[in-house]
C-alpha positions in Angstrom: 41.6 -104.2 -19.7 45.2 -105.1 -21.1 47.5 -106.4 -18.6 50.3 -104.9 -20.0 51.9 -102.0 -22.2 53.6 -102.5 -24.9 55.9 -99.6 -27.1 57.7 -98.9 -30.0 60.9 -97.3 -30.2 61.2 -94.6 -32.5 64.1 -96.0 -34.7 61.8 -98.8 -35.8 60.4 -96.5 -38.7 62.3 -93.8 -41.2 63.5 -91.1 -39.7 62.3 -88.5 -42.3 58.8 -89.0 -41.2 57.1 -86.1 -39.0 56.2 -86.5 -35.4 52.4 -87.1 -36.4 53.8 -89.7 -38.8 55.6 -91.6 -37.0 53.0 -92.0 -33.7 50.3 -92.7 -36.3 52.6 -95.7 -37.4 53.1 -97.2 -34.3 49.1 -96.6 -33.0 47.9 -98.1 -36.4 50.3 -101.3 -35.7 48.6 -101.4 -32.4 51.5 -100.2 -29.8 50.5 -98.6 -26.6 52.9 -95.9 -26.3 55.9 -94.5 -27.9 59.4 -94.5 -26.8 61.8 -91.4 -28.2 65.3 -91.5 -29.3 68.0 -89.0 -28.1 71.2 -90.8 -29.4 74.9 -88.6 -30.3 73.8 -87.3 -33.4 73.5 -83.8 -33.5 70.0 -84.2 -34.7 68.8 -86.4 -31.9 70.9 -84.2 -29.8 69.2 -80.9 -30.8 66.2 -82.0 -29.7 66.9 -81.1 -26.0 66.8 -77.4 -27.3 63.3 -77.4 -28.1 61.6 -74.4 -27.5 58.7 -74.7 -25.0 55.6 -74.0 -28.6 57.8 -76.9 -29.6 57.6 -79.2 -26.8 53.8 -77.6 -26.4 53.0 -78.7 -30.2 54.4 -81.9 -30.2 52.4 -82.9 -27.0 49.4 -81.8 -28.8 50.2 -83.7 -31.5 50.3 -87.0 -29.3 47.2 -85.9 -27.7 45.7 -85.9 -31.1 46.7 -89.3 -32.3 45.8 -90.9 -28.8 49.3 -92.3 -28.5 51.4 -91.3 -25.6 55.0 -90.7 -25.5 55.9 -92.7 -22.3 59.7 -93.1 -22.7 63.4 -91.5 -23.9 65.9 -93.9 -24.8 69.3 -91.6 -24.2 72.2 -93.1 -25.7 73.9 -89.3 -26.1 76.2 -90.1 -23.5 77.7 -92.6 -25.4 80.0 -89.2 -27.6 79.7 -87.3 -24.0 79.9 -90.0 -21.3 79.5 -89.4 -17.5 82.9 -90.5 -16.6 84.9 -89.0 -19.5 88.5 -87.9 -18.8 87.4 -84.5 -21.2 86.4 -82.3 -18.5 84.0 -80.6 -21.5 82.9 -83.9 -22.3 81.9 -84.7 -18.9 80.3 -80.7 -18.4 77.9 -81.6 -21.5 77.0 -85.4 -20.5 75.5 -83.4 -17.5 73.8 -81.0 -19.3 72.3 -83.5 -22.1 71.3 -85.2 -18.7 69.8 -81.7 -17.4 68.0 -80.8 -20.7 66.4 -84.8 -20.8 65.2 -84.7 -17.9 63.5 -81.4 -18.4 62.3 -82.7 -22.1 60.9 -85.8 -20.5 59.2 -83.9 -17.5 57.1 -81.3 -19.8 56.1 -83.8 -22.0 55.1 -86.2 -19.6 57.5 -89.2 -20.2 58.1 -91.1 -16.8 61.6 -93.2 -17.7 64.5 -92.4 -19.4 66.5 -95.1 -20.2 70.5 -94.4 -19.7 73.0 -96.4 -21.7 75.2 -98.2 -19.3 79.0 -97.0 -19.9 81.0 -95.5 -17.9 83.0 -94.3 -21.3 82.1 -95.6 -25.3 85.0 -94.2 -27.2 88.1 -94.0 -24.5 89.4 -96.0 -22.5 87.7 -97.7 -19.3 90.0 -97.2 -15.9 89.3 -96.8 -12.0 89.4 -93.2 -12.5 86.2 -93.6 -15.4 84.5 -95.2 -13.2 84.8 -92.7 -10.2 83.9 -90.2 -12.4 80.5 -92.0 -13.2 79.8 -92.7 -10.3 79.9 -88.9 -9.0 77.9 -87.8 -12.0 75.5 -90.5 -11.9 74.7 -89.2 -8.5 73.8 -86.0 -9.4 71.9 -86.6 -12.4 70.3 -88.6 -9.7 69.3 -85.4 -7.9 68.6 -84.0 -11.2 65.4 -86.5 -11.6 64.5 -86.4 -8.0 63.8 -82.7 -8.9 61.3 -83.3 -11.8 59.9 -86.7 -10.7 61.3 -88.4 -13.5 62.9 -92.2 -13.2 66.7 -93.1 -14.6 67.4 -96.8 -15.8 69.8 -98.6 -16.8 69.7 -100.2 -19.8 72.4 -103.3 -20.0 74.7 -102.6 -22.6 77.3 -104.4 -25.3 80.2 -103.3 -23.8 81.7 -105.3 -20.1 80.7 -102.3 -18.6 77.4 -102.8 -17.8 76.2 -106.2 -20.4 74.3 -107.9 -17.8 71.5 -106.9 -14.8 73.6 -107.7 -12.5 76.1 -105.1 -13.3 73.3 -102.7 -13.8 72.4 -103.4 -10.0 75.7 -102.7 -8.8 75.3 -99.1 -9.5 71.2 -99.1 -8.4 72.2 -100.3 -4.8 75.6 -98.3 -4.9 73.3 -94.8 -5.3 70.1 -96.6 -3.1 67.4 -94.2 -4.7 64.5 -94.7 -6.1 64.9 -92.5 -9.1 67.3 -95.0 -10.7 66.6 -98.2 -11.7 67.0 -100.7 -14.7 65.9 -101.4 -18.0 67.2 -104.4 -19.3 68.1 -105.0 -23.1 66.9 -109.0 -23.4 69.2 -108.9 -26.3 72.4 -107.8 -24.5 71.8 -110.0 -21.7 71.5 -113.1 -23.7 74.5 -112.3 -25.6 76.3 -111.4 -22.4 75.0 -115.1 -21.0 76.4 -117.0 -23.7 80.0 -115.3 -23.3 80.1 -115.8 -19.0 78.2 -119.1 -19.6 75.5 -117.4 -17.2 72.0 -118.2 -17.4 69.8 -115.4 -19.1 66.9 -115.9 -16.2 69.1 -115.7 -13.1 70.9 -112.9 -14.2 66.9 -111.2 -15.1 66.0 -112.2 -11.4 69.1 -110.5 -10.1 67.1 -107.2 -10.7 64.2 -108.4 -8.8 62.4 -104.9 -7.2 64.1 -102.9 -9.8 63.1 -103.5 -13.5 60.8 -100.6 -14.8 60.4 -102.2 -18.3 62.2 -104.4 -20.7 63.7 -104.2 -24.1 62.9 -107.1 -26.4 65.4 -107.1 -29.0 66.5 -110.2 -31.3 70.3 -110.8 -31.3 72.6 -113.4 -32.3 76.2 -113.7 -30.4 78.3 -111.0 -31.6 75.6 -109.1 -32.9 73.6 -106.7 -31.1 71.8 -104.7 -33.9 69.7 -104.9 -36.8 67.7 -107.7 -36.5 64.2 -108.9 -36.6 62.1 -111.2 -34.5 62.9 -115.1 -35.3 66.3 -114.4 -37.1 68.5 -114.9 -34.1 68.8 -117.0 -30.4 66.9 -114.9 -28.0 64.1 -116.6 -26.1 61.6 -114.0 -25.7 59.3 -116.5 -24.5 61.0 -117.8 -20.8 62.8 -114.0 -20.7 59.0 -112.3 -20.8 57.2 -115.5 -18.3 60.2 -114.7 -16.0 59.9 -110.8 -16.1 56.0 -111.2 -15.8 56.3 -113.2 -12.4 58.7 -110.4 -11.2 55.6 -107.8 -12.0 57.0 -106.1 -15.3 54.1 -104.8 -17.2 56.0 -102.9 -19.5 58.1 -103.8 -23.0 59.6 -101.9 -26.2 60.4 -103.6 -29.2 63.5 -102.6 -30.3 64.5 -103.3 -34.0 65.5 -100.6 -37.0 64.1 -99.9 -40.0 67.0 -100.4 -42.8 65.1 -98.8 -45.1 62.8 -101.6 -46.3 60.1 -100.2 -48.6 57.6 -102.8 -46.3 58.2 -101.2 -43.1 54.4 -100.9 -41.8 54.2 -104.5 -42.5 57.5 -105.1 -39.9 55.9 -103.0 -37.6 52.9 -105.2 -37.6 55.0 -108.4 -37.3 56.6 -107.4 -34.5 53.9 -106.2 -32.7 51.8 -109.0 -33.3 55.1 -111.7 -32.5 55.7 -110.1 -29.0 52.1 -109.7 -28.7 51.2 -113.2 -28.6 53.9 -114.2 -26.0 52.5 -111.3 -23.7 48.7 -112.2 -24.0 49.4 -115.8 -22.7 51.2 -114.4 -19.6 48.5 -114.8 -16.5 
């Protein structure tokens, strides 16, 4: 039996591809599960109206390709942030949070990763911050209610670009339904700027990490790369999360519409793959 689960996030392959598509992709490349997208766009967005035959037929569909969908990465909040100023802003981050925490419940996801800001596209102040920090309680409550866990993942922004500032929140709200999810991409770029170190920052979360996020980055950079084009060392970053019991890891990467896609998909599953079957 595997020792550990690895995913695919959903942005790794075009977007025009059905739901069948698209978890057939990621099973024939060999992933484990599939992680979901809900970012701002109002097509992401409009998936927390599905319909319940909707919600019913796309489980069915996973059931049928023998993939499970195990994880939401929800970076809505980034156009409707928990501690906007917009009182309508801040009335919809909490019903995005609401609706994808119900999404995640009836289709039997177990983490939804939340994208660290306080705000994306205002300004950051002490009253921001206080705002997040109320409605970060109650969504909170929100996954208490359906059994679902929150996590942070770290960020690009000063926010929340390390674990460390991650926990500051985790032991500010003490529950068990919020945790982190640390983007090993972020956090290296974030090491380089504080001239921290990558691995004590990691161990900072120690308890508290419900998976990982192994994305390549180089500083300044935080998107659109593949595996062996930037600085991250995925292999020390995955021996240290393994000693702290982490068992579970997304690759994150895009497809930019390269007509080889399947065979990135392959490469990355195989690269992370290799470092992850010598862990003991």
């Amino acid at each position: 039996m595997k020792k550990y689960a690895l995913g695919m996030y959903e942005k790794a392959v075009p977007a025009n591809l059905s739901w069948e598509e698209k978890l057939l992709a990621a099973k024939d490349a060999g992933y484990d599960f599939f992680e979901i997208s809900i970012d701002e766009s109002e097509e992401k967005l409009a998936r927390l109206e599905m319909s319940p035959s909707e919600i019913g037929e796309l489980g069915e569909t996973s059931a049928s390709v023998g993939l499970p969908i195990r994880s939401l990465c929800l970076s809505g909040h980034r156009k409707f942030p928990l501690g906007s100023e917009d009182p309508q802003k801040a009335r919809r981050s909490l019903d995005i949070m609401d609706k994808a925490i119900r999404l995640a419940a009836a289709l039997g996801i177990r983490i939804i990763m939340l994208a660290g800001y306080d705000v994306y596209y205002e300004k950051s102040t002490s009253e921001t911050v206080a705002r997040f920090k109320r409605n970060l309680q109650r969504c909170v409550e929100m996954a208490e209610r359906e059994g679902v866990i929150l996590a942070f993942e770290t960020m690009e922004t000063p926010f929340m670009d390390t674990t460390a500032k991650a926990m500051k929140y985790v032991t500010f709200i003490n529950n068990a339904f919020l945790q982190v999810y640390p983007d090993i991409g972020n956090i290296t770029n974030a090491a380089l700027q504080y001239h921290g170190d990558v691995l004590d920052d990691l161990q900072s979360a120690q308890g508290h990490i419900v998976g990982l996020h192994l994305k390549e980055t180089v500083p300044g950079k935080y998107r659109n790369m593949m595996y062996g084009e930037g600085d991250v060392d995925f292999s020390s970053s995955i021996a240290t999360a393994w000693e702290m019991g982490v068992r579970r890891y997304v690759t994150e990467f895009w497809f930019l519409g390269e007509p080889n896609w399947r065979e990135r998909l392959l490469f990355a599953r195989s690269k992370m793959g290799e470092i992850l079957n010598r862990q003991k």
